[in-house]
KOLPAFI-741052 format. One line per 5 residues: number of its first residue (from 0); for each residue x, y, z of N, C-alpha, C. Coordinates in pm, 1 decimal. Atoms other than C-alpha are relative to their C-alpha. Example, Ala and Ser with C-alpha at 12.3 -4.5 7.8 and 13.67 -1.06 7.14 Angstrom:
0) 89.0/-119.0/0.0/1230.0/-450.0/780.0/90.0/120.0/0.0 ~ -82.0/-119.0/-6.0/1367.0/-106.0/714.0/-77.0/109.0/73.0
//
This chain:
0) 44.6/110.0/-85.6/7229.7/14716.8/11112.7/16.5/-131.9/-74.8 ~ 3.4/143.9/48.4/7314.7/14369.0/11051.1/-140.9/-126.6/40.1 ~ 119.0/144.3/26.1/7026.1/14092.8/10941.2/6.7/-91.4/78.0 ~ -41.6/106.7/-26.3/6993.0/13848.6/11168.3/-96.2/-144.1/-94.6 ~ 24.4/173.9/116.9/6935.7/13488.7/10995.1/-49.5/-95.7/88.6
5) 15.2/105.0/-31.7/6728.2/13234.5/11112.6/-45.3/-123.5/19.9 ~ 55.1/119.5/41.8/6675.3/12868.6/11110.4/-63.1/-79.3/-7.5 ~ 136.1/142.3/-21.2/6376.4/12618.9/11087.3/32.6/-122.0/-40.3 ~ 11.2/171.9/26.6/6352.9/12240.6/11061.5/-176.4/-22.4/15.5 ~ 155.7/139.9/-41.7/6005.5/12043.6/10997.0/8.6/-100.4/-38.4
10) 42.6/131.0/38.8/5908.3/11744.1/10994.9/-109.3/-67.6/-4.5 ~ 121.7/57.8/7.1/5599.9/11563.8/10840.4/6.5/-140.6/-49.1 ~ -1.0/132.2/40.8/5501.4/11230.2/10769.0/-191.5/-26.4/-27.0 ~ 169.8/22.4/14.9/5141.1/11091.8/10593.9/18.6/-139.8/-75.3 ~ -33.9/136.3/83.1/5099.0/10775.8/10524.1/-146.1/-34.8/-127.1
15) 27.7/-4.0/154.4/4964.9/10647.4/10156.6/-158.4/-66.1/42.6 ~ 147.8/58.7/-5.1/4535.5/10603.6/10145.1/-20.1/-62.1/-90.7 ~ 31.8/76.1/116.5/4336.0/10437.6/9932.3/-47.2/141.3/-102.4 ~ -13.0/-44.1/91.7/4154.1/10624.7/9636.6/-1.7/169.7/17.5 ~ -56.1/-109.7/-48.5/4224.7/10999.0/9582.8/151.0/62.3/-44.3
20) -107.4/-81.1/71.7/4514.0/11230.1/9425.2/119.2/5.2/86.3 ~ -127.1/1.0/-68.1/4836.5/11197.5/9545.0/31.2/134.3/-30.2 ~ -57.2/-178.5/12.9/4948.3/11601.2/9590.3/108.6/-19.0/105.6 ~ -127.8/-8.5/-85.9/5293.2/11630.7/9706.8/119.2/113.7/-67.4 ~ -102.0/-124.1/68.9/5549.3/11937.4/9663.4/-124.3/79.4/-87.3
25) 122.9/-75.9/9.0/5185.9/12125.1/9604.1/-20.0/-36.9/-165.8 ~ 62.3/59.8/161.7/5179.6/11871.8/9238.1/-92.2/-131.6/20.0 ~ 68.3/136.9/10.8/4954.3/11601.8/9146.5/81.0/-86.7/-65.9 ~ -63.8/142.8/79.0/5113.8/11240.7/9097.7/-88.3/-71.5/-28.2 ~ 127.7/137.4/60.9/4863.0/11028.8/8882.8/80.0/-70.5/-6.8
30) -98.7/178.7/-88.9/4928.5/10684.6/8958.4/32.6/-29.1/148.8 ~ -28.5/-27.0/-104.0/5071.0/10735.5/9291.3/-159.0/38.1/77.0 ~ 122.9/-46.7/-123.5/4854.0/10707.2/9599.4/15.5/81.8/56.8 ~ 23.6/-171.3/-69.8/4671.0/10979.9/9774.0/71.0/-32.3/182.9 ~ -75.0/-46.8/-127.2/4855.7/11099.6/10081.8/-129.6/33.0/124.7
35) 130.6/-46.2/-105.7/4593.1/11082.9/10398.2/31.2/98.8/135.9 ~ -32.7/-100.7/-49.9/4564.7/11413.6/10618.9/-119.7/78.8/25.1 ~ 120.5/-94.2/15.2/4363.4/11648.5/10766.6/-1.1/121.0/-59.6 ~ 29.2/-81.2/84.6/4424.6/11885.1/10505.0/48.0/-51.0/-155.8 ~ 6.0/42.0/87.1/4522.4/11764.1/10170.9/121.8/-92.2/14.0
40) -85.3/145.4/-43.2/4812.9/11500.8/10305.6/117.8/70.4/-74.1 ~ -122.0/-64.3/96.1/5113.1/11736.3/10102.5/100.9/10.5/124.4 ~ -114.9/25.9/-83.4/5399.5/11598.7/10339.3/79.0/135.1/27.2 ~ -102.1/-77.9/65.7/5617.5/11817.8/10160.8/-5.0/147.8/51.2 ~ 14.1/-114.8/-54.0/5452.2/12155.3/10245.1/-7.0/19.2/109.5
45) 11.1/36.4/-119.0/5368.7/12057.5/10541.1/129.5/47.6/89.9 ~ -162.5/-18.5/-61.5/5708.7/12038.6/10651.4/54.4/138.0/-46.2 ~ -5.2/-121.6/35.7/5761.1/12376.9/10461.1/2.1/89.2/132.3 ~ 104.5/-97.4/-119.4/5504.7/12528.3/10689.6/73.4/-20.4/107.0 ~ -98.0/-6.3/-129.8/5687.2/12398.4/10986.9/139.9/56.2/23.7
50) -125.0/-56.0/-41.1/6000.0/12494.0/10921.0/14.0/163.1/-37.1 ~ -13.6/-142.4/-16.0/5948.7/12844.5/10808.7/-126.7/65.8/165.9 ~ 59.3/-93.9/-83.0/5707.2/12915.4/11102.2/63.3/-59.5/163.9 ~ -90.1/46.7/-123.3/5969.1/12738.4/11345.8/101.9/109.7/0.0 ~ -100.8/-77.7/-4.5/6233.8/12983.6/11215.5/-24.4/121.6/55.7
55) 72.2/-127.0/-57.0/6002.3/13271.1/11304.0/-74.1/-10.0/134.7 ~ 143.0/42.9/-143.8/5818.3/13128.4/11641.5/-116.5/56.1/-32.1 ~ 163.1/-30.4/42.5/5524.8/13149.0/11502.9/-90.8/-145.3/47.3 ~ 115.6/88.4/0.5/5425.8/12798.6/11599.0/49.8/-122.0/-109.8 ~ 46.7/129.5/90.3/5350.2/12465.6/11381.0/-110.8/7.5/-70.8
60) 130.7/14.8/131.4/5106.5/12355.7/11120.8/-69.4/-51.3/110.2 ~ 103.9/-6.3/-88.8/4923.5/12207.4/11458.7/-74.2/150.6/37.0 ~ 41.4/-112.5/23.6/4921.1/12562.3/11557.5/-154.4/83.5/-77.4 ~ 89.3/-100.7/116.3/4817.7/12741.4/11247.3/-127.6/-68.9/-116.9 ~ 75.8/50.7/108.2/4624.4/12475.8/11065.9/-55.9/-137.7/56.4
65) 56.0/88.4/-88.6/4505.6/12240.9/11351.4/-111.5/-61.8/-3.1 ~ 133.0/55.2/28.3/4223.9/11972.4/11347.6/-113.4/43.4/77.1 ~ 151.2/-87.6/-112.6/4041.4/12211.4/11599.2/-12.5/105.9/-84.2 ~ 46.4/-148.7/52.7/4025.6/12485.4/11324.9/-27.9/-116.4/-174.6 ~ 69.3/81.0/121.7/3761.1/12303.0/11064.6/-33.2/60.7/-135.8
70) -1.1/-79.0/132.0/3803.6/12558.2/10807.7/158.7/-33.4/-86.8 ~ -161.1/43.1/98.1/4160.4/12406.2/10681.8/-18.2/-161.4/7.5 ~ 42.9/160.8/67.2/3987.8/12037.7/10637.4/-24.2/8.4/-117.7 ~ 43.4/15.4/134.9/4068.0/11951.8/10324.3/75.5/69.9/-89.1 ~ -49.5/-120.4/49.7/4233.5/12276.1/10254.9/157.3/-81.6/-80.0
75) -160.0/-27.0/68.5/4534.4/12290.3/9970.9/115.5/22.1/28.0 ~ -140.9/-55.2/-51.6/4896.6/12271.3/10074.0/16.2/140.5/-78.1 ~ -54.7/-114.3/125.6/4950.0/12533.9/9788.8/-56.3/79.7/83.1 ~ 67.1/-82.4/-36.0/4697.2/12754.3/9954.3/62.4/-20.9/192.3 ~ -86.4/-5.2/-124.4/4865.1/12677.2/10322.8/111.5/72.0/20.4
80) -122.2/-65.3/0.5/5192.2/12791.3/10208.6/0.6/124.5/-21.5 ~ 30.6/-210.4/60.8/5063.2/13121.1/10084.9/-27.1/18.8/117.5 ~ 18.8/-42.8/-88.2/4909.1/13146.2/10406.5/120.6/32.5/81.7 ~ -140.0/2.2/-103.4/5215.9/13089.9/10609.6/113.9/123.8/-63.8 ~ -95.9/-85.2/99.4/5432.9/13339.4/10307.9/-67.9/76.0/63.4
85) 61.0/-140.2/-19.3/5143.7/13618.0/10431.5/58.1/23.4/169.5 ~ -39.6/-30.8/-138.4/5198.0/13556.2/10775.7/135.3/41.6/61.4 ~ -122.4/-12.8/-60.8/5579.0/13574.4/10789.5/13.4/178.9/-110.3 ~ 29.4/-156.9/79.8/5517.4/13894.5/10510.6/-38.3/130.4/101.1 ~ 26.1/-107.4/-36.2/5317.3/14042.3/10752.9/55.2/54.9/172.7
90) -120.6/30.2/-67.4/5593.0/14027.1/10999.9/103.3/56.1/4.8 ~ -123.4/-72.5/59.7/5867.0/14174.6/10814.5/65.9/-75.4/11.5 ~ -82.2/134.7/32.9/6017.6/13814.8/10759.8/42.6/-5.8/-134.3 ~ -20.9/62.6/154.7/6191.5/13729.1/10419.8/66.5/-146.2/38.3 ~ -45.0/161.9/9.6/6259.2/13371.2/10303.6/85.1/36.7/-40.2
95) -128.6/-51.0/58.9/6655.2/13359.9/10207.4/-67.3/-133.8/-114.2 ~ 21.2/74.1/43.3/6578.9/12996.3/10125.3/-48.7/-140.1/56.1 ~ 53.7/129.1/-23.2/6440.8/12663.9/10152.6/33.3/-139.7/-59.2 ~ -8.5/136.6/-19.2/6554.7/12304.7/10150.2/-83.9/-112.5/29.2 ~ 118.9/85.0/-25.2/6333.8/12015.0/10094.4/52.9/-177.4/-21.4
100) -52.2/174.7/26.3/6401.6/11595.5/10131.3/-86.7/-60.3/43.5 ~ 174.4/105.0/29.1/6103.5/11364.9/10047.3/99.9/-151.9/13.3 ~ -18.3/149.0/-33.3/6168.3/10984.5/10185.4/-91.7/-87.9/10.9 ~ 102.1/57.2/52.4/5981.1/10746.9/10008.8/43.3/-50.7/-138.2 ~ -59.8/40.4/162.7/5970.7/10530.0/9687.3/-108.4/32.1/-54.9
105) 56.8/-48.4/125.2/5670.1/10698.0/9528.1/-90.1/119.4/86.8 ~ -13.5/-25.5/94.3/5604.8/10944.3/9397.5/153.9/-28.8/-71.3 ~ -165.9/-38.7/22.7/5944.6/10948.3/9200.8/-4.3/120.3/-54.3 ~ -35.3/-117.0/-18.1/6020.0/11271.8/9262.5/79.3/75.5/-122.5 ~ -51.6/-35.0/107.4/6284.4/11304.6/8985.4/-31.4/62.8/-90.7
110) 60.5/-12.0/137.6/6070.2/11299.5/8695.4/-50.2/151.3/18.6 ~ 34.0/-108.2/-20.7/5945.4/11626.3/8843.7/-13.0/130.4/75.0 ~ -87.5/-94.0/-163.1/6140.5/11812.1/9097.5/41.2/104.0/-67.5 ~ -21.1/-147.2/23.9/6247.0/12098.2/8852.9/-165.2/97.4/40.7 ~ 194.9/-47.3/-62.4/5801.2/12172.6/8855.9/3.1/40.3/127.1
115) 16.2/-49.0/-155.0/5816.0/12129.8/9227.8/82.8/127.5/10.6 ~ -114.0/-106.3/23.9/6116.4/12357.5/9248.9/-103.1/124.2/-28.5 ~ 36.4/-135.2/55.1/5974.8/12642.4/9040.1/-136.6/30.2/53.8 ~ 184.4/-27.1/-57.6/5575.4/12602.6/9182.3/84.5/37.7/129.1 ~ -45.1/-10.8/-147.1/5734.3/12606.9/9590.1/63.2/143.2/-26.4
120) -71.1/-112.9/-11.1/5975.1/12883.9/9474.4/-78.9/144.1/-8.1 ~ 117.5/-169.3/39.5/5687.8/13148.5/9321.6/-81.6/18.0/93.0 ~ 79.6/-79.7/-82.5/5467.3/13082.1/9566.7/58.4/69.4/177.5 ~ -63.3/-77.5/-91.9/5710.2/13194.6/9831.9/115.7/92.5/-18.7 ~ -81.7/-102.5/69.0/5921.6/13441.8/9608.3/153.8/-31.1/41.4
125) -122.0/68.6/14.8/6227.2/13231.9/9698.7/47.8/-151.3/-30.9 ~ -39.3/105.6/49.6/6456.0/12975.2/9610.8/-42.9/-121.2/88.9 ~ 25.6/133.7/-62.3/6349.4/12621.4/9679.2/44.1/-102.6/-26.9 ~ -16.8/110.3/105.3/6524.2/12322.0/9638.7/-40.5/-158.3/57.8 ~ 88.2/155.5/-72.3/6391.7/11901.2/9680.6/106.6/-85.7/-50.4
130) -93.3/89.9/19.2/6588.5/11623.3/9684.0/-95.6/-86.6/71.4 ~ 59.7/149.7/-26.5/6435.9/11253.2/9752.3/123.1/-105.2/-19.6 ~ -36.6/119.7/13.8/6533.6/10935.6/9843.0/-57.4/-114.4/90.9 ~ 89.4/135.9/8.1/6442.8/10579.9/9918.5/89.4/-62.9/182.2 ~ -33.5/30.9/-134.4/6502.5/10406.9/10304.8/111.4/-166.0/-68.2
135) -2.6/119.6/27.6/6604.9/10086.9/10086.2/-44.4/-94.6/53.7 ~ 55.1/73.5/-67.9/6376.7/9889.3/10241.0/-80.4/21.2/136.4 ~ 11.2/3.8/-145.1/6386.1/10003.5/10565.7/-102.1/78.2/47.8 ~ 105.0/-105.1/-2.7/6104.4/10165.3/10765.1/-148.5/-1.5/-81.6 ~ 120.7/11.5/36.9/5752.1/10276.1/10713.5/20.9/28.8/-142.9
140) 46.0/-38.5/122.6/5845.0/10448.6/10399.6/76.6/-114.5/-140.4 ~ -77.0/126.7/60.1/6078.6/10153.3/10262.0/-86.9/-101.3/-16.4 ~ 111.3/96.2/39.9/5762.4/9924.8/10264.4/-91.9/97.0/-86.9 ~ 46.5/-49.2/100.8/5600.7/10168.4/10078.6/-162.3/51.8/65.6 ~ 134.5/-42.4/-112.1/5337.0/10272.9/10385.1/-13.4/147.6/-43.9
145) -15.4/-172.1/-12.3/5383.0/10664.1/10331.0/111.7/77.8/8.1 ~ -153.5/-31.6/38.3/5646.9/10907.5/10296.9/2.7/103.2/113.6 ~ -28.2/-133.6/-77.7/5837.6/11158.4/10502.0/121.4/76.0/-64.5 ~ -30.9/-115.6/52.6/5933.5/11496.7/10458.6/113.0/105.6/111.7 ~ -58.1/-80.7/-67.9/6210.6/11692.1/10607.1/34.7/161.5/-49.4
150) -40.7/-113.9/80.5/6236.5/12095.6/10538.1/86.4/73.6/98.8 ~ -39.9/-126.5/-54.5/6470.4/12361.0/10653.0/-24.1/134.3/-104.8 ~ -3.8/-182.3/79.8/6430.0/12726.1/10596.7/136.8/102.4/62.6 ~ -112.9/-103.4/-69.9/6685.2/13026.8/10657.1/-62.2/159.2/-50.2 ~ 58.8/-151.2/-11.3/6461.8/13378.9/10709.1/79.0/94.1/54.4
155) -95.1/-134.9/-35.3/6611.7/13694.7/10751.8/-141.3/63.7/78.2 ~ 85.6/-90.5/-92.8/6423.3/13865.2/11064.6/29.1/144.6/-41.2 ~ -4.6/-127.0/17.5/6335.9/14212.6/11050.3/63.1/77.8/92.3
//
């Protein structure tokens, strides 16, 4: 029997609060402002979450992690994404892989996109990769309001 393969897109956006930990790609940026959200503002996973539980119809992070379910206020992207890894686990979903692009001029991503990389990849036992860049100006995240996050995934259905 041949695998079929298939594809998710998300998209998140949070714009930059006042005081408070900037967590993005499930790391802390000291210095960098905190990301505001009704669960810990992590663009990045966020968009994860959407696009692996788009590839599977399973839904959205409204869905599965909605401001009508008051037990994920607050809650950890890191600990979201595991959720969403159990749910497509208990499924008979595998991740092939995941694609990630952060738009925004801070955090700078660079300095620590192998980290992201290897944290995103373990906690979903596949490859992950991030790439960032800047609007040059343009846009909410070109003034430096908040950033957005685009992910695709590619799951192999059972």
């Amino acid at each position: 029997m041949i695998s079929q393969l298939r594809t998710g897109v998300g998209i998140d956006a949070h714009q930059f609060g006042d005081a408070g930990p900037c967590l993005l790609a499930g790391l802390e940026w000291p210095g960098a402002r905190r990301l505001v959200g009704h669960s810990d503002g992590d663009a990045a996973i966020h968009a994860i979450c959407d696009a692996l539980l788009s590839a599977t119809q399973m839904g959205d992070v409204g869905t599965v992690f909605g401001t009508d379910k008051p037990e994920w206020a607050g809650a950890s992207g890191v600990k979201m994404l595991a959720y969403v890894n159990e749910l497509l686990t208990a499924k008979n979903f595998s991740i092939n892989n995941v694609s990630v692009v952060i738009v925004g001029n801070e955090p700078r991503i660079g300095v620590r996109r192998l980290e992201a990389q290897e944290l995103l990849s373990q906690i979903l036992s596949a490859p992950v990769s991030i790439s960032a860049t800047t609007t040059d100006g343009m846009g909410f995240t070109g003034r430096g309001e908040g950033v957005s996050v685009t992910a695709t995934a590619l799951v192999v259905a059972p």
